[in-house]
N, C-alpha and C positions, 0 to 999 in steps of 0.2 A: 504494500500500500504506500503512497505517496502523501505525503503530508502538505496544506498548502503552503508549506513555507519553502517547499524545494522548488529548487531555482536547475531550470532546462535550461543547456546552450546550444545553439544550435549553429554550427560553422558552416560555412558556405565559402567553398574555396576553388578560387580561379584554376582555368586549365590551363598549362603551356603552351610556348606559340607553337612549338610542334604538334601538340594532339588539333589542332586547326591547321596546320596544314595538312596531315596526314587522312581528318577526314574528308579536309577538300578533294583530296586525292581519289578516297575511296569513292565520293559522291561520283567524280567526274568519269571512274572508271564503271562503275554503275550505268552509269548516263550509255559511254559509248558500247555497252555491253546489250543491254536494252535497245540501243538503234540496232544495233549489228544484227541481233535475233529478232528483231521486227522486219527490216530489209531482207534477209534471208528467207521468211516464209513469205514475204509478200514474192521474194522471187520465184516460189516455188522450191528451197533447196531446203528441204523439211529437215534431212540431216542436219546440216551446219546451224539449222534454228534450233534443231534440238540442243546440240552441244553448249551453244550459246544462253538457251534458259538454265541447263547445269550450271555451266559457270555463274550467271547471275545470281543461281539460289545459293551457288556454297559461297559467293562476292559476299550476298546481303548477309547471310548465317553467321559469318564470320565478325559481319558489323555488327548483329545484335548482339553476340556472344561478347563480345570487345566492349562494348556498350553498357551492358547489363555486368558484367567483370571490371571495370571502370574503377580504378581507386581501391580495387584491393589487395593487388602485386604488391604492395610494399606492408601490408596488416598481417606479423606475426602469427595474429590467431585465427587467420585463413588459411595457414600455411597450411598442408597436408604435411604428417610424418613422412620421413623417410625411414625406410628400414636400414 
């Protein structure tokens, strides 16, 4: 139980100018992945479309995984054991 005299802090901490460029990157690779596999089925080359939604889906998986995993590379008590 919490008492009201307990005092919350709540941090809010900037990202580095790397993790902004690094999603610009992913964003932009997104982008030309999504044309590529749109042009290709419109050409009719259903293989290369295919390949192209793969790659788009393990592109974005990777960005939510990264995403949602955010800030907790460096917290001890996320660490998994090693044997």
């Amino acid at each position: 139980m919490t008492n009201a005299t307990d005092v919350f802090t709540i941090t809010i901490r900037r990202r580095p100018w790397w993790f902004w460029a690094l999603a610009g990157v992913w964003l932009l690779l997104e982008v030309v992945i999504f044309q590529t596999a749109f042009a290709s089925a419109r050409e009719s080359e259903y293989r290369a479309a295919t390949i192209c939604w793969i790659a788009a889906a393990v592109v974005a998986g990777g960005g939510v995984f990264g995403w949602l995993r955010r800030g907790q590379a460096g917290r001890p008590d996320k660490w998994s054991k090693q044997l």
